[in-house]
C-alpha positions in Angstrom: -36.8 -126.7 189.7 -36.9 -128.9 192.7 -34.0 -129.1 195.6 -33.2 -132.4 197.7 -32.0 -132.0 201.5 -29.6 -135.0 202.1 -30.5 -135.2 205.7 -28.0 -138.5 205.7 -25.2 -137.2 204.3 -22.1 -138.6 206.6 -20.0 -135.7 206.0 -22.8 -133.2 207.0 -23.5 -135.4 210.3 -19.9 -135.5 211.0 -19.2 -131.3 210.6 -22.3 -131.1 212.7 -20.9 -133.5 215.5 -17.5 -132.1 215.3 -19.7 -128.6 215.6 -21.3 -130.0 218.6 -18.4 -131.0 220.1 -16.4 -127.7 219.9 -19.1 -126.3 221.7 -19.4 -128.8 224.5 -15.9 -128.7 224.9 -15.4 -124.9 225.1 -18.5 -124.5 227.5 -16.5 -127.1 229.7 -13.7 -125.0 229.5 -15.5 -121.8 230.5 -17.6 -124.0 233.3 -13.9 -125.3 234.6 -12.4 -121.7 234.5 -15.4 -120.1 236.2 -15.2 -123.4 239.1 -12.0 -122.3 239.8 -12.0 -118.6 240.1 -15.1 -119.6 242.4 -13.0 -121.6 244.5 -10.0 -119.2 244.4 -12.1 -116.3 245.7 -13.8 -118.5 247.8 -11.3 -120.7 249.3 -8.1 -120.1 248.3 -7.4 -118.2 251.0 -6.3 -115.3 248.8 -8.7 -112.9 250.0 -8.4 -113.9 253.5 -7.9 -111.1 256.3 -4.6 -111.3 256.9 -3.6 -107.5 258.7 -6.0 -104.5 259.9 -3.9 -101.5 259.7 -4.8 -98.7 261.8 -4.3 -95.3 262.2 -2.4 -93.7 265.9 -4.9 -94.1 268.7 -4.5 -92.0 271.8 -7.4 -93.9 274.4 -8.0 -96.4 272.3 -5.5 -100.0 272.2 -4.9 -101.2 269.2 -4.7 -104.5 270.7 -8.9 -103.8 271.5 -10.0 -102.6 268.1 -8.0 -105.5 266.3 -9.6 -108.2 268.8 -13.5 -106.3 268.4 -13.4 -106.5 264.8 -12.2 -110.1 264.8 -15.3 -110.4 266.8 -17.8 -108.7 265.4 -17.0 -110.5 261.8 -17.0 -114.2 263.7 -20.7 -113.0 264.7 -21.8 -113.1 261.1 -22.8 -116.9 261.0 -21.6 -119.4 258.4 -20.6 -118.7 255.0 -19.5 -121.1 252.2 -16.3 -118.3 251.9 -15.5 -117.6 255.5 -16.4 -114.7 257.5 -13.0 -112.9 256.7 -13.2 -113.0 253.0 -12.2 -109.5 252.2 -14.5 -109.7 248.5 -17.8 -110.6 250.3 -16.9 -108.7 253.5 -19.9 -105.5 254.3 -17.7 -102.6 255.6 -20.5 -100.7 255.8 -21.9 -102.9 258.3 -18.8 -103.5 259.9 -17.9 -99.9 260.1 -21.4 -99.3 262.0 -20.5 -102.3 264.3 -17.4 -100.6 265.5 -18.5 -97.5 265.5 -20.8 -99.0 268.6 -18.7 -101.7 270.3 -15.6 -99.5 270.3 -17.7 -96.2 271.3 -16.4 -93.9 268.8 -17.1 -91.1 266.9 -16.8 -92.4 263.5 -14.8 -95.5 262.2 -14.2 -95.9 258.1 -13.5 -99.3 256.8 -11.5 -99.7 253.7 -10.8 -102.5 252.0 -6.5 -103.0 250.7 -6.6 -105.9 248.9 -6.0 -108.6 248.6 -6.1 -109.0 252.4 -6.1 -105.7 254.6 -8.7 -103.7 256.3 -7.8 -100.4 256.7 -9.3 -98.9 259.4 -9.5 -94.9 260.7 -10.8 -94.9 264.1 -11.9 -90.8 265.7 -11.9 -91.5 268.9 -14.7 -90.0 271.5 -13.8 -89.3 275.0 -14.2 -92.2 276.8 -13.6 -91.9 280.4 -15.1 -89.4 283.2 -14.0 -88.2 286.2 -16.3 -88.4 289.6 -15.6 -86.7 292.5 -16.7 -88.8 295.5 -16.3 -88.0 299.2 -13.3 -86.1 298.1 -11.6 -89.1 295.6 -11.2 -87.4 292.0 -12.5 -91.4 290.5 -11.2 -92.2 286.8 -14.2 -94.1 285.8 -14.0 -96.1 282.3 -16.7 -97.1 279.6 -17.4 -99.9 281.4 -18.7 -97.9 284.7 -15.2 -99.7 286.3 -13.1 -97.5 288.6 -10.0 -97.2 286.2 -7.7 -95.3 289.6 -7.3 -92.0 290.5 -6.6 -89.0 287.8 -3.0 -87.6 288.0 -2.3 -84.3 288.7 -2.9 -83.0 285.7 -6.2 -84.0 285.6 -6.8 -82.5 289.3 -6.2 -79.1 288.7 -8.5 -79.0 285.9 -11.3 -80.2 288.5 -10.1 -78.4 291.4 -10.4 -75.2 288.7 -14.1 -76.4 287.7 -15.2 -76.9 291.1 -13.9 -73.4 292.7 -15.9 -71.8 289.6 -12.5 -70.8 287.7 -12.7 -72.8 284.5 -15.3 -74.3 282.2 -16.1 -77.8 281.0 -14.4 -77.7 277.2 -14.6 -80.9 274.6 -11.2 -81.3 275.4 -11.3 -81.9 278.8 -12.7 -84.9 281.0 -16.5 -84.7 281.9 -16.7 -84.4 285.4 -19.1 -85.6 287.6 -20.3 -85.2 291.3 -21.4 -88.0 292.9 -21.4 -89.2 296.4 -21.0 -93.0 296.0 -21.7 -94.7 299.6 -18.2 -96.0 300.3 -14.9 -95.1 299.3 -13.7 -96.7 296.3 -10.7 -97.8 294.6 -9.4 -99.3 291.0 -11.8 -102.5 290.0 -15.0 -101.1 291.9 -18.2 -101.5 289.8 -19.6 -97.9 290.0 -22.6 -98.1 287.6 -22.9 -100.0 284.1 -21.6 -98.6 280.8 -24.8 -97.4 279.4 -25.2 -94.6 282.2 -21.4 -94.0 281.3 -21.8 -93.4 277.4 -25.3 -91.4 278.3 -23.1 -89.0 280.3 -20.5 -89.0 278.0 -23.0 -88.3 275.3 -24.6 -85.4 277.2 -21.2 -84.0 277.9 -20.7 -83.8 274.0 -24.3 -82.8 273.3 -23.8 -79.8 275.5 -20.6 -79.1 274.2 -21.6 -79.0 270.4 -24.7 -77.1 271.3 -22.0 -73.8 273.3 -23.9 -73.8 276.5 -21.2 -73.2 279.4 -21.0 -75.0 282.2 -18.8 -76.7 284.3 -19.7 -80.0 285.5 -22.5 -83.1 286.3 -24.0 -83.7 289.6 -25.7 -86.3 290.3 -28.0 -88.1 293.3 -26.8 -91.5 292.4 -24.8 -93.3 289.5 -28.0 -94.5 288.0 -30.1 -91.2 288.8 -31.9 -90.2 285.5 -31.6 -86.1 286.5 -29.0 -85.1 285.3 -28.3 -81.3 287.0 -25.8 -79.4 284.8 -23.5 -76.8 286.7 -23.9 -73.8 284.6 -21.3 -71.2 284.2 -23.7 -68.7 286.1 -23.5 -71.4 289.3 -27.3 -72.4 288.9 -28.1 -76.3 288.1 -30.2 -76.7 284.9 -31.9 -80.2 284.7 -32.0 -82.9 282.7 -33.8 -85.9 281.9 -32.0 -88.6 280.8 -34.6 -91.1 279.5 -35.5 -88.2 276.7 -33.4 -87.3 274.2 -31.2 -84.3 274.7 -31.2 -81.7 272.1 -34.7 -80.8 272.4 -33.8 -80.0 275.9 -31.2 -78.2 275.3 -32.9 -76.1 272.6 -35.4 -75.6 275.3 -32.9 -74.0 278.0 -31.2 -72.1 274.8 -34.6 -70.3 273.4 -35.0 -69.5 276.9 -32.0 -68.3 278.1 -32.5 -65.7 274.7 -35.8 -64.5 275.5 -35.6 -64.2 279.4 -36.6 -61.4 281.2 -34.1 -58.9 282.5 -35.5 -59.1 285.9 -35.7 -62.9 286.3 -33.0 -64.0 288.2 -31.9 -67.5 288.5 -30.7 -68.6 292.1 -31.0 -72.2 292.0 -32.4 -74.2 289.1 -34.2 -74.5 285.6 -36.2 -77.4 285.2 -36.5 -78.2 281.3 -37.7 -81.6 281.5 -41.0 -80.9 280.9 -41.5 -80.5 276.8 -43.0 -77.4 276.7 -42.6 -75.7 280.4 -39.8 -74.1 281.8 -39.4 -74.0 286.2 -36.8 -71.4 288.0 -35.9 -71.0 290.7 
């Protein structure tokens, strides 16, 4: 038994084109539906930052962490969708920008959407103290003198200074430093990166448990850093290296000295390896 296709059968060639045509017209419809939800995402506006909410600051303005992330995402370069597009926004990246710019201990981005950044700031200390030809100096990230401290503030220095009280993480590092003139607020004292590195050490020391009470210093951009211990000797730093493996240093020590070594001056760690006292 043979079969015969009817290749030209009009009704088959129309079914076919009506076939054809269905599908053409519902893979417009999906093309149309996906060109818009592109261009709502994209430029809509929707997903626009609109409000960073952020949690009670007590150094930190608001005002400053509102303005550095406005900045910080206007540094990203061009995008088709805008650089505040919550969707295609990296808060991971963001997070670890203003963790930096703002100097702070942590920061945690979250996305509310469809257009709020939530963020939660842990604020760092962020301001020393220098005691300078007898000014008590309130000197900000920026190495800028801020003004004087308040009185507060003095008679936890005056305490640390006469060897009654001990540097805590709560309290304001405290540095000695002679600068060559008196100053007053708006005087440049040194640039922020010798500000965070003793704010840093402050913390690093801190953390660690050694007691001490404050910084001294031969100049604001000395890299020996001489650490007033609790005992009244000076214990040396070296700024350019990192700290911990100092401090280790000084604490492995401090646990194996001698009973009859005693310490009238100085130890000098800033040699990996050696250990000078004097």
């Amino acid at each position: 038994m043979k079969f015969r296709i009817e290749t030209n059968n009009p009704e088959l060639q129309m079914r076919r084109s009506w076939k054809q045509a269905k599908y053409f017209s519902l893979l417009l419809v999906v093309l149309c539906l996906l060109t818009g939800a592109a261009w709502f995402v994209m430029n809509s506006g929707y997903y626009q930052l609109a409000d960073i909410e952020i949690n009670d600051l007590d150094t930190l303005q608001k005002g400053e962490v509102v303005s550095t992330t406005h900045q910080i995402l206007a540094r990203g370069g061009w995008r088709p969708w805008g650089n505040e597009n919550l969707v295609f926004m990296d808060t991971e990246k963001l997070s670890a920008a203003l963790k930096n710019e703002l100097f702070a201990e942590n920061v945690t981005v979250d996305k509310v959407y469809p257009n709020i950044l939530r963020l939660m700031v842990e604020e760092r200390q962020r301001s020393v103290v220098m005691d300078s030809q007898g000014q008590y100096l309130m000197i900000d990230t920026q190495g800028m003198v801020a003004g004087l401290v308040d009185d507060k503030a003095k008679a936890d220095i005056d305490a640390r200074l006469s060897n009654k009280s001990l540097a805590n993480p709560k309290s304001v590092p405290l540095v000695v430093c002679d600068l060559p003139e008196l100053a007053a607020a708006g005087y440049q004292v040194t640039d922020s990166d010798y500000v965070k590195t003793w704010l840093e050490a402050y913390k690093a020391l801190n953390d660690a448990g050694i007691k001490f009470r404050y910084f001294r210093l031969s100049s604001p951009s000395s890299d020996l850093l001489k650490v007033v211990s609790e005992d009244g000797y000076e214990v040396y730093y070296d700024l350019k290296t990192p700290l911990n493996g100092q401090i280790e240093v000084y604490k492995k020590f401090m646990a194996s000295k001698p009973v009859n070594v005693k310490i009238n001056e100085y130890i000098d760690i800033r040699i990996p390896g050696k250990v000078y006292v004097k």
